[in-house]
DRENDRENKOL-554254 format. One record per residue: residue in three letters; x, y, z of N, C-alpha, C, CB in turn. Coordinates in pm, whole numbers, padded with zeros to 5 digits, always signed. Glycine has a CB too. Layout:
N
ALAXYZXYZXYZXYZ;...
//
This chain:
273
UNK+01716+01337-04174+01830+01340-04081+01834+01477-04013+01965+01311-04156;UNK+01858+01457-03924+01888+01619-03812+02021+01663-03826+01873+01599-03624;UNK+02038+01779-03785+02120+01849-03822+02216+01809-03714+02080+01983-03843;UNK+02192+01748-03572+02249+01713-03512+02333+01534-03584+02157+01737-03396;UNK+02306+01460-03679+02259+01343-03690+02371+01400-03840+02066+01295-03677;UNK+02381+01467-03894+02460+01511-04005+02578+01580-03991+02394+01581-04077;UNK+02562+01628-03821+02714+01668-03790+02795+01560-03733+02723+01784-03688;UNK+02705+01476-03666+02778+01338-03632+02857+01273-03713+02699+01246-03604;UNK+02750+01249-03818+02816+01190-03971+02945+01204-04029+02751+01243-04077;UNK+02930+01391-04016+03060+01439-04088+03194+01434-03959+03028+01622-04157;UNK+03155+01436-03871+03307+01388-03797+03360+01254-03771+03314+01433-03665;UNK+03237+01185-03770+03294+01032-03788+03369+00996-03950+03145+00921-03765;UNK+03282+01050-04040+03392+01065-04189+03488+01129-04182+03345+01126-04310;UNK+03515+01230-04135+03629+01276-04092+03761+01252-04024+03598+01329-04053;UNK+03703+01153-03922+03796+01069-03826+03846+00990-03863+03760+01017-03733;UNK+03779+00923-03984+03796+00797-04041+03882+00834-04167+03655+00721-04070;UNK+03911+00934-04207+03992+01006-04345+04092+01023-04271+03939+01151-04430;UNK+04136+01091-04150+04239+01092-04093+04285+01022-04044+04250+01144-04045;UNK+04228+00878-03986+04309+00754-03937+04367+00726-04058+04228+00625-03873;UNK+04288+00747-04138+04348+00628-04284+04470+00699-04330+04224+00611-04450;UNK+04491+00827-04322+04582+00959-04389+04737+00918-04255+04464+01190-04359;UNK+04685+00842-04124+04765+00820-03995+04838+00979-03954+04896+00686-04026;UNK+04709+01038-03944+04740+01174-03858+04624+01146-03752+04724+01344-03954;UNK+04563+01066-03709+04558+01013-03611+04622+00951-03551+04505+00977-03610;UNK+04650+00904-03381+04672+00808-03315+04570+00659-03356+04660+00869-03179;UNK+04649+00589-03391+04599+00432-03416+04473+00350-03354+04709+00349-03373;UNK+04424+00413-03250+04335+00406-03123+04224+00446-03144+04372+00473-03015;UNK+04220+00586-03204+04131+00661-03176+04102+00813-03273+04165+00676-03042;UNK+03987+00898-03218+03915+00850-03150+03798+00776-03128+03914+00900-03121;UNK+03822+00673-03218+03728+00544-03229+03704+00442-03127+03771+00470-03326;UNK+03752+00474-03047+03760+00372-02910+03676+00382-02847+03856+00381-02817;UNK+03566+00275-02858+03427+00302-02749+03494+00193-02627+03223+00235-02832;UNK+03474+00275-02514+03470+00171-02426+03395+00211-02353+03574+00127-02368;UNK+03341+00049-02316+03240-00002-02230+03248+00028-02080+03237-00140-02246;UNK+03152+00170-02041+03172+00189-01918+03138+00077-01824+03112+00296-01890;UNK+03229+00009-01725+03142-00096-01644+03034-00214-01755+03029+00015-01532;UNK+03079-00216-01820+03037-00301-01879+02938-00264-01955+03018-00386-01814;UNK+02905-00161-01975+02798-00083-02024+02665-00082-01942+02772-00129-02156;UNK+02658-00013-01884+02576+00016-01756+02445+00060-01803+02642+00129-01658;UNK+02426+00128-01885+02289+00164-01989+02214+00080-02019+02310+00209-02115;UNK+02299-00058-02063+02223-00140-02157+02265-00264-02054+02276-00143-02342;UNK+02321-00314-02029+02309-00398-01891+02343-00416-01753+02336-00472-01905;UNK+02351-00500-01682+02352-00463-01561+02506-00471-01482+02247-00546-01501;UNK+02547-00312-01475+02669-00295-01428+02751-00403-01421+02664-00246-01320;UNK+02882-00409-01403+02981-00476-01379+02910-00600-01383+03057-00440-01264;UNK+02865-00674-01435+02813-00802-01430+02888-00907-01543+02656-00787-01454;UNK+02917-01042-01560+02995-01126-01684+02854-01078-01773+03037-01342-01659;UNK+02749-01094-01732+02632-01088-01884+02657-00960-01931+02439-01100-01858;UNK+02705-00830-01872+02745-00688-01938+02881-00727-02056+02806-00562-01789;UNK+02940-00750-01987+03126-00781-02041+03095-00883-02189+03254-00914-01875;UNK+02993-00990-02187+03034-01120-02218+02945-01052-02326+03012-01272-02126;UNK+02827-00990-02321+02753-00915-02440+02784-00840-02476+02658-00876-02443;UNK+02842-00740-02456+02951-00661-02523+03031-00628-02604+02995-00653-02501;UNK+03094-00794-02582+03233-00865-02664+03162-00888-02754+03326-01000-02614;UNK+03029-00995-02736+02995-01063-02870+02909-01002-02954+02941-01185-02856;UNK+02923-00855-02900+02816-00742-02991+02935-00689-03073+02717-00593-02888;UNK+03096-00683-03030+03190-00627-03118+03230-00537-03044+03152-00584-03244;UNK+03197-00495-02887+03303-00419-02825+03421-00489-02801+03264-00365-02709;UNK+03517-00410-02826+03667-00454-02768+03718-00374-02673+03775-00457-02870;UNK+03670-00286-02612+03723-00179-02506+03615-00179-02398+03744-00017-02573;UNK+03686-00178-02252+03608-00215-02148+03664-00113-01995+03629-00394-02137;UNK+03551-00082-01942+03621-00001-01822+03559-00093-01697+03570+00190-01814;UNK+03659-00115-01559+03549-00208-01470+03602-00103-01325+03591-00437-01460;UNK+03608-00160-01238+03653-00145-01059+03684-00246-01002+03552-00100-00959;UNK+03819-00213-00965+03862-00310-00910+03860-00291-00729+03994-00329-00980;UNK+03814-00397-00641+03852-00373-00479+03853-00498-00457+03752-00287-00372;UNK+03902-00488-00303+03942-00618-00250+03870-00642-00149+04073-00634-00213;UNK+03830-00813-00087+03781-00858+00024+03915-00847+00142+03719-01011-00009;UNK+03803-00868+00225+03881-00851+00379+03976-00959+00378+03777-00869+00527;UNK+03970-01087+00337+04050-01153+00274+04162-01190+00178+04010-01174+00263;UNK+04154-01083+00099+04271-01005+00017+04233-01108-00122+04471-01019+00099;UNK+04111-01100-00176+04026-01141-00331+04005-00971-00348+03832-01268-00321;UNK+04047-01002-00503+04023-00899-00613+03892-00926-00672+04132-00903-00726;UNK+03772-00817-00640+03618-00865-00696+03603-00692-00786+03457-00910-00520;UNK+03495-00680-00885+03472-00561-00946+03332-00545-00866+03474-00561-01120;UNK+03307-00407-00836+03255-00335-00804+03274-00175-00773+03231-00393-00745;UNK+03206-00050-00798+03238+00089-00864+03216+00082-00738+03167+00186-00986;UNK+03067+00067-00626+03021+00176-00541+03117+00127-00411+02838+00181-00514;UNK+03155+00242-00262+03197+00197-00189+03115+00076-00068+03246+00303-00161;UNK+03042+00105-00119+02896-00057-00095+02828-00116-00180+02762-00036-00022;UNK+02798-00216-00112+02709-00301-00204+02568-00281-00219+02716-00427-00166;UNK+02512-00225-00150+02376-00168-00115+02313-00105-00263+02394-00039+00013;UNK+02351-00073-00353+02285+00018-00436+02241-00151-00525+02400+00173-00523;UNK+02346-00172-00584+02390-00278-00681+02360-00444-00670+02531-00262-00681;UNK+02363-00457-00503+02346-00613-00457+02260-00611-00370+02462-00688-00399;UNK+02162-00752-00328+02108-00787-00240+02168-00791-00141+02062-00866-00257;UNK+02224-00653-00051+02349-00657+00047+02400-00607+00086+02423-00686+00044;UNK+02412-00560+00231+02450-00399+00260+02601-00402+00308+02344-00319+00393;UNK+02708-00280+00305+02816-00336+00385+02919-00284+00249+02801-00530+00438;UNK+03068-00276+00298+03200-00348+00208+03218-00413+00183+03288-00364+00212;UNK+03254-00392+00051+03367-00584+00008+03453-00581+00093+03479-00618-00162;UNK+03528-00466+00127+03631-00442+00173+03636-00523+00336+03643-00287+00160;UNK+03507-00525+00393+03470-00586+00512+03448-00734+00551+03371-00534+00535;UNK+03444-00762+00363+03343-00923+00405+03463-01015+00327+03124-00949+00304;UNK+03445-01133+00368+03551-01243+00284+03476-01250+00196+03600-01393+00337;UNK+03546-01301+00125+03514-01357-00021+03423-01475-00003+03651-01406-00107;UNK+03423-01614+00099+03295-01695+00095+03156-01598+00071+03284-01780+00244;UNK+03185-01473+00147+03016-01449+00179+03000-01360+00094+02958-01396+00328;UNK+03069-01308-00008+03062-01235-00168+02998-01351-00249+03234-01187-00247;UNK+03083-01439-00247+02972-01567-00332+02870-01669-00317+03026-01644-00379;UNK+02778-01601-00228+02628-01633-00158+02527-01483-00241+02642-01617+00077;UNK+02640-01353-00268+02517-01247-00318+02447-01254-00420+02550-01131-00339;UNK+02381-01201-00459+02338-01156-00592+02282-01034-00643+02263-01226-00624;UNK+02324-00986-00742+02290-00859-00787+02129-00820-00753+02322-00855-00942;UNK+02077-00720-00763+01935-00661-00704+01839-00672-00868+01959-00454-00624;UNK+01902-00673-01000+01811-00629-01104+01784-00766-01160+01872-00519-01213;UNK+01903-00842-01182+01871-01024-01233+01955-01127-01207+01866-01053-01384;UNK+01980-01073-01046+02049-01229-00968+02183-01225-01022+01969-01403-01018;UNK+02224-01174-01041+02376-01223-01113+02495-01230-00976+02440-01075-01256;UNK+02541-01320-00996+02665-01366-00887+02787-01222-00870+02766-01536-00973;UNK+02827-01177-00743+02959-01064-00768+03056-01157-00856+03053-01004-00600;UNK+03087-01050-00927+03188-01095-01042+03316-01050-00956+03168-01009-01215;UNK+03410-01156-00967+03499-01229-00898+03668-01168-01048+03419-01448-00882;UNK+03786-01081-00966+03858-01077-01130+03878-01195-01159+04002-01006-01156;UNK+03885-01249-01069+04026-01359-01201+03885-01435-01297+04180-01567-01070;UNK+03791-01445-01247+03649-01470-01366+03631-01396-01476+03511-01445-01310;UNK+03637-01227-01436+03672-01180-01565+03772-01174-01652+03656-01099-01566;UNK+03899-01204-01549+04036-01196-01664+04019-01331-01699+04216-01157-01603;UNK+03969-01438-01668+03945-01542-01745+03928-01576-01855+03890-01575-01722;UNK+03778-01473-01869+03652-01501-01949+03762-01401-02093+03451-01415-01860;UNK+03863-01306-02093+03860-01227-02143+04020-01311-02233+03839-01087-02050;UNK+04047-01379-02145+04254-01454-02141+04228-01486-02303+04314-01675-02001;UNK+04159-01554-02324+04211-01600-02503+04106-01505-02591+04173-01814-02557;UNK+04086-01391-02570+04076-01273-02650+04162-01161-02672+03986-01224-02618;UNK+04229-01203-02797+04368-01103-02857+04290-00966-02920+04479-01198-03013;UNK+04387-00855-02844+04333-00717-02868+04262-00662-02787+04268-00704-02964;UNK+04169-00682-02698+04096-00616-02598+04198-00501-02516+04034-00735-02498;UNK+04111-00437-02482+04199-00266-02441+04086-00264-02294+04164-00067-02612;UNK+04128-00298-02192+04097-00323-02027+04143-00201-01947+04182-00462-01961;UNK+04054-00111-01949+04079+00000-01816+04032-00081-01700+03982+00160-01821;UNK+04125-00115-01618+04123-00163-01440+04132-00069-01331+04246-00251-01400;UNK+04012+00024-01312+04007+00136-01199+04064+00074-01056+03839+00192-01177;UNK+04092+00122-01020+04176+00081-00890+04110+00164-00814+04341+00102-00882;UNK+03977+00079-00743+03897+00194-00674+03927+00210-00503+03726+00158-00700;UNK+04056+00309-00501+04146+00314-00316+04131+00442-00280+04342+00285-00298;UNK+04068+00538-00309+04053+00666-00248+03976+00648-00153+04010+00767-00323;UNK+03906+00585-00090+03917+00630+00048+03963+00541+00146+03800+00673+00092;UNK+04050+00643+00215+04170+00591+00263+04102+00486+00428+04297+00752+00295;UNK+03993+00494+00404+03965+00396+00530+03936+00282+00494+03859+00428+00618;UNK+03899+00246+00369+03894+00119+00304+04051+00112+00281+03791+00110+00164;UNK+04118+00169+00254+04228+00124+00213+04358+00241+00210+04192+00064+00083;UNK+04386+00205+00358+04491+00286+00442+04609+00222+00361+04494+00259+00629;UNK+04726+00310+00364+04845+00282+00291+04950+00165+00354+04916+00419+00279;UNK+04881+00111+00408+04928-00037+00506+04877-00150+00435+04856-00050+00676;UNK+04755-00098+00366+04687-00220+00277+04674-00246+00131+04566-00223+00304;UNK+04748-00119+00088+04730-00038-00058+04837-00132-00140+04781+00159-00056;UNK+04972-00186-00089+05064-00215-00132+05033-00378-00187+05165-00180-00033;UNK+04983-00443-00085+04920-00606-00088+04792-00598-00211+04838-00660+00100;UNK+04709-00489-00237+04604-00488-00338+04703-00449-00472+04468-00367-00298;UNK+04802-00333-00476+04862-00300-00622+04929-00408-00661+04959-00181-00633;UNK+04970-00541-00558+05082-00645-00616+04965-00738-00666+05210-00725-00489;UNK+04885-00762-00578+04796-00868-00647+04716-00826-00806+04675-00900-00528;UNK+04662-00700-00787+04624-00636-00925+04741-00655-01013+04586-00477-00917;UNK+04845-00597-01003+04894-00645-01121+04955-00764-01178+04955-00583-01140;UNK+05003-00827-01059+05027-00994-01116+04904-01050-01169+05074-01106-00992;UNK+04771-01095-01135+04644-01118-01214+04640-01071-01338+04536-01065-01157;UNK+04609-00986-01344+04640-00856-01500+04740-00883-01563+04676-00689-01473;UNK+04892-00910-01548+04999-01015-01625+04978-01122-01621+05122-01025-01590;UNK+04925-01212-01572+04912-01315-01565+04802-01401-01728+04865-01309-01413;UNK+04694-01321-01688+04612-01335-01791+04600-01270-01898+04526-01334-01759;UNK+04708-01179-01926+04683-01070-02048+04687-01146-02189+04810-00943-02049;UNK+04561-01132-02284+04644-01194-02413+04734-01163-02465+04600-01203-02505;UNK+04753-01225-02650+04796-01116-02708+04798-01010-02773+04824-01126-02731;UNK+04833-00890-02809+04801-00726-02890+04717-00682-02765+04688-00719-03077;UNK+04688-00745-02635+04546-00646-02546+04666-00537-02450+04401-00791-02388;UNK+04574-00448-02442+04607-00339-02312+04547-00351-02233+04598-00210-02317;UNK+04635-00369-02092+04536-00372-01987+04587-00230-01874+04542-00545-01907;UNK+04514-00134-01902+04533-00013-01815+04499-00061-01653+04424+00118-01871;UNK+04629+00030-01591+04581+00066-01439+04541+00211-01423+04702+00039-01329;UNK+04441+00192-01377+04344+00335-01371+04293+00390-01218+04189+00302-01462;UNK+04349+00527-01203+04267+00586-01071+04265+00714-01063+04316+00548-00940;UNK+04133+00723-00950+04160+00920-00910+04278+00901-00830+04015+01026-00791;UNK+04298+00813-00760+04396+00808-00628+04515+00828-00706+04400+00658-00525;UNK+04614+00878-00670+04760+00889-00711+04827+00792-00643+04826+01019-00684;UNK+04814+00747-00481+04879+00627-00436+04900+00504-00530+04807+00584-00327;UNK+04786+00456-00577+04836+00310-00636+04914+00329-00750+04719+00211-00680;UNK+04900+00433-00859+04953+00483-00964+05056+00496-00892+04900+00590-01036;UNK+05150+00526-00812+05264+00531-00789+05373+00389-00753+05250+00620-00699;UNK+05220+00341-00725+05252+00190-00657+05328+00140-00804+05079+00073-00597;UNK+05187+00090-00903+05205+00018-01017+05338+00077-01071+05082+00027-01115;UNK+05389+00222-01089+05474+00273-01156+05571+00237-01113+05471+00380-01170;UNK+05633+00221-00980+05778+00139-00927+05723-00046-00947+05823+00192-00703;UNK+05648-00059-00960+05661-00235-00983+05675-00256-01144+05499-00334-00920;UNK+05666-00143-01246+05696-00145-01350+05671-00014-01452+05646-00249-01377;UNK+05810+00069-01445+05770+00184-01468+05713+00170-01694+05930+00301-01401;UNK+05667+00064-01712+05658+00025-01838+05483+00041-01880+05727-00131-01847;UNK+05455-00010-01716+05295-00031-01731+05224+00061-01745+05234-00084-01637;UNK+05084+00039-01837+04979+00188-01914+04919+00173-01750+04815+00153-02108;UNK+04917+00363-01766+04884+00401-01661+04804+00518-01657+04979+00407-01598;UNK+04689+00569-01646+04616+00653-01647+04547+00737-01535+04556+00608-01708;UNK+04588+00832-01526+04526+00918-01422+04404+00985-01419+04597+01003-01401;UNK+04281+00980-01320+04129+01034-01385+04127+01171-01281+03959+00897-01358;UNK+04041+01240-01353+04009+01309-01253+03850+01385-01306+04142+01410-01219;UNK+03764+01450-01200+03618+01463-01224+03641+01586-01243+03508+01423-01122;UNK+03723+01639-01368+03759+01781-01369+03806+01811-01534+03890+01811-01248;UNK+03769+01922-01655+03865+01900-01772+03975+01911-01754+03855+01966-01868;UNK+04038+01898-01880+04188+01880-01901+04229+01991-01935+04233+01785-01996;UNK+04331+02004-01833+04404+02133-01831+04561+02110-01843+04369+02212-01693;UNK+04654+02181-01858+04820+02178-01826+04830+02118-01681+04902+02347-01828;UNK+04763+02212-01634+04811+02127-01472+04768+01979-01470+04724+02199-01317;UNK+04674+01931-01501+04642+01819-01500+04761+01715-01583+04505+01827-01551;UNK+04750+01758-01705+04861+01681-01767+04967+01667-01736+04885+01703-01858;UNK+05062+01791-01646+05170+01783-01611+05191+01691-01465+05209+01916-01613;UNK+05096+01684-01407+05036+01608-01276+05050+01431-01333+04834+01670-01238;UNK+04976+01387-01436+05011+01287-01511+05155+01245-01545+04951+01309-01611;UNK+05197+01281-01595+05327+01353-01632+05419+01295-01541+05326+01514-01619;UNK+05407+01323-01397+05497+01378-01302+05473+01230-01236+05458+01537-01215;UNK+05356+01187-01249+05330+01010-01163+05352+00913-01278+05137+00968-01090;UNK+05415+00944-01418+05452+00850-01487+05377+00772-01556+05509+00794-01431;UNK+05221+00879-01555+05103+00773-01642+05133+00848-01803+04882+00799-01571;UNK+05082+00725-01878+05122+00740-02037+04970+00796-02068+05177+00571-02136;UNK+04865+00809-01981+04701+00847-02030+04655+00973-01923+04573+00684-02006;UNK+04570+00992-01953+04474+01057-01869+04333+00986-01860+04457+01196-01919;UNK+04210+01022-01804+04073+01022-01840+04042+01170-01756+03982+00869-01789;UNK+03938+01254-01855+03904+01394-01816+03741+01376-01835+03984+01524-01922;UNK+03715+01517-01827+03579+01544-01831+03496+01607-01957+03563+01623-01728;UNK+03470+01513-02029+03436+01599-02199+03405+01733-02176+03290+01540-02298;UNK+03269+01763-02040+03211+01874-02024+03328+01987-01970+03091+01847-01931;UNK+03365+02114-02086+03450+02207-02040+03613+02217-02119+03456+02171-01887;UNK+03609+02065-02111+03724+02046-02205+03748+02064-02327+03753+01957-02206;UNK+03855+02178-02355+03893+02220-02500+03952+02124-02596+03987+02322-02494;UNK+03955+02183-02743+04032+02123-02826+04185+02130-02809+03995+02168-02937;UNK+04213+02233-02782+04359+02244-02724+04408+02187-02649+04392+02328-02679;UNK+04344+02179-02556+04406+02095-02412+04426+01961-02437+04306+02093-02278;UNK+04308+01905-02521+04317+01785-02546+04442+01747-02620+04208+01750-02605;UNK+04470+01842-02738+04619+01842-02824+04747+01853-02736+04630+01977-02930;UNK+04714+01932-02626+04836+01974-02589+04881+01838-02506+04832+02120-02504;UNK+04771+01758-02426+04823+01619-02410+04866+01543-02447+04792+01565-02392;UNK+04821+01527-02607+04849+01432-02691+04977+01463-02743+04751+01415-02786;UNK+05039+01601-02774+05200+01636-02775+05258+01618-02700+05244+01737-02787;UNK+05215+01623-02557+05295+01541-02426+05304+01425-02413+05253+01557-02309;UNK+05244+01315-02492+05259+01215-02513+05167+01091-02442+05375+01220-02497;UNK+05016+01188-02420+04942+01117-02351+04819+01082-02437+04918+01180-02230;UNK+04728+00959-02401+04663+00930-02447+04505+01004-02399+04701+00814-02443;UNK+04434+01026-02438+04319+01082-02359+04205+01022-02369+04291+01205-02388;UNK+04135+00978-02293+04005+00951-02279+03926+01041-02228+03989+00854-02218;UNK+03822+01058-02304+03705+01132-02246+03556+01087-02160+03666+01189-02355;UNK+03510+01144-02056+03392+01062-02035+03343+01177-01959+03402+00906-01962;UNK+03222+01202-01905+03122+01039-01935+03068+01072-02090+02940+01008-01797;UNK+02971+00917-02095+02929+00908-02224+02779+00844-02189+03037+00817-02324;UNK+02688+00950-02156+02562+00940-02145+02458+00916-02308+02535+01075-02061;UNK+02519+00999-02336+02403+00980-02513+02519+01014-02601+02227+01131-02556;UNK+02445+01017-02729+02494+01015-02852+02539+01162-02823+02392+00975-02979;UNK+02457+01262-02831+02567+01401-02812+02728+01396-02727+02472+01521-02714;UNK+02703+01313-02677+02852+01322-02544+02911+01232-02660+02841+01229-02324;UNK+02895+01151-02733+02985+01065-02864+03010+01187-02956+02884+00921-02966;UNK+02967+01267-03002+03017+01384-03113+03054+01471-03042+02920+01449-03214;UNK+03090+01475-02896+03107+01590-02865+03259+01546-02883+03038+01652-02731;UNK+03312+01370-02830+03419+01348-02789+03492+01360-02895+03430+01246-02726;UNK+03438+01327-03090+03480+01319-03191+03528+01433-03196+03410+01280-03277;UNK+03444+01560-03190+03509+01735-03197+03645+01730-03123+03396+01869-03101;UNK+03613+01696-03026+03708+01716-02911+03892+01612-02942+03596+01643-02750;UNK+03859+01513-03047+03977+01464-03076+04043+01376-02948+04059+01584-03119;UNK+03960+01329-02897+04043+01232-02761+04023+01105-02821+03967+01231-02577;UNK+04119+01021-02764+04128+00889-02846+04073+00767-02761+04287+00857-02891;UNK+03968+00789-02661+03916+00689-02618+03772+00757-02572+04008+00618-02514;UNK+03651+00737-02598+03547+00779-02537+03461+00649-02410+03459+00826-02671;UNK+03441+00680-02316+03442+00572-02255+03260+00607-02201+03588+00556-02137;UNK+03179+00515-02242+03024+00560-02231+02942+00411-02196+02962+00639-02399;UNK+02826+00469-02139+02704+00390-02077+02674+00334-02180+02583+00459-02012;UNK+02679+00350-02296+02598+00284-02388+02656+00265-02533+02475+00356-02393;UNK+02753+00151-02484+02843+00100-02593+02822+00057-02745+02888-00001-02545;UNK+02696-00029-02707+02677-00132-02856+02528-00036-02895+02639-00368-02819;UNK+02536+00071-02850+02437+00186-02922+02506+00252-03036+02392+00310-02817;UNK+02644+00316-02959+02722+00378-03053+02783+00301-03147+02810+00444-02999;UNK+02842+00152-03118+02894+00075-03207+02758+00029-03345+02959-00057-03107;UNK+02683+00047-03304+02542+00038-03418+02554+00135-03528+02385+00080-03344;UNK+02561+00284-03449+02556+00406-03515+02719+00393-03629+02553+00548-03375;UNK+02776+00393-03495+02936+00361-03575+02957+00320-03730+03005+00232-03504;UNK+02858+00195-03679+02823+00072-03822+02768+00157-03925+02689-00069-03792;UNK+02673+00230-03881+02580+00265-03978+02631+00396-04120+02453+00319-03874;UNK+02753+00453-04033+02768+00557-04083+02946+00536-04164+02736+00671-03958;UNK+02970+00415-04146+03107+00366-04249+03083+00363-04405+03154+00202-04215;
//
């Protein structure tokens, strides 16, 4: 065993003495979630990412949410389709008929459509759903159009929620987070940003009424991370490229690590109970 491979060890035993002792948060930081469906190990935002996932024993999931020119809720991260699909252009541009003619570029897979995934997910009790609300740029989605996407996101998302699941609204944008927060100042709400966690950041959270954050493992202290969690926020850390970015997040005490390569760590996870 490496010395890297024995420090892992001892903070996952560690984590796991303190959940049990409940000087942890209940969550974490055991919470792998599935970036995009786990993007490492299959093919982005796709049902075969999500649907293998689940039946590998993830229960935590991160996706993107945008809308057709038509006003359909479909997942996709990039502001085109070009990287990801046989298909150049916006969702934001095209109706929804001509979204379900594409197919992904690596193994054909159909754009995944939400209400398919909140479907596929409706009679699974416990799942923990980060829903990025991908509206920062404001030419896809000028504040004339922002209001018609936050009502439909969240009625879908109530609509299908099981039971015991969380379904987070998640963004860099502060607009929709403000949106979701007057249509229910109750709803988990998380603010990201491509930056660590600092006071200002948290108090910024804070101030738009999200109960989370997501930060940047790289830079981010142990403190900062505490000092959120006394403010009463939840923290996720990312990204989660390899196993080092998983022990880094354990040191670091955040209660959600959100990584490329889910049912890697859930292996390791296994291995070391």
């Amino acid at each position: 065993m490496t010395h890297i491979q024995r420090w892992g060890a001892f903070l996952l035993t560690l984590w796991g003495t303190l959940q049990a002792t409940g000087l942890l948060h209940a969550q974490g930081p055991g919470l792998i979630l599935a970036h995009r469906g786990g993007l490492a190990e299959f093919e982005e935002n796709t049902m075969e990412g999500f649907r293998a996932c689940y039946e590998k024993g993830i229960r935590g999931f991160e996706t993107d949410i945008r809308m057709t020119q038509d006003g359909e809720l479909v997942i996709l991260h990039d502001d085109k389709l070009d990287r990801t699909y046989n298909a150049t252009g916006s969702v934001e541009n095209k109706p929804a008929a001509e979204l379900r003619n594409i197919t992904s570029r690596k193994h054909g897979h159909p754009v995944l459509f939400l209400q398919e995934l909140l479907a596929y997910f409706a009679d699974k009790p416990g799942v923990y759903i980060e829903l990025e609300m991908k509206t920062s740029n404001k030419k896809l989605y000028p504040d004339s159009r922002l209001d018609e996407y936050c009502r439909k996101l969240f009625a879908a998302a109530n609509a299908h929620q099981p039971q015991g699941a969380t379904y987070v609204f998640t963004s860099f944008d502060e607009r929709p987070i403000r949106i979701i927060h007057a249509l229910d100042p109750k709803a988990p709400l998380s603010l990201i940003a491509s930056k660590p966690c600092s006071s200002e950041f948290i108090q910024r959270a804070k101030e738009l009424g999200a109960d989370r954050i997501a930060c940047q493992l790289n830079g981010t202290s142990r403190s900062a991370v505490r000092e959120a969690q006394k403010a009463g926020l939840l923290v996720n850390g990312w990204p989660g490229h390899s196993l080092q970015d998983y022990y880094l997040a354990l040191g670091l005490g955040v209660d959600i690590h959100c990584t490329d390569m889910p049912v890697a760590l859930l292996a390791w996870q296994e291995r070391w109970k």
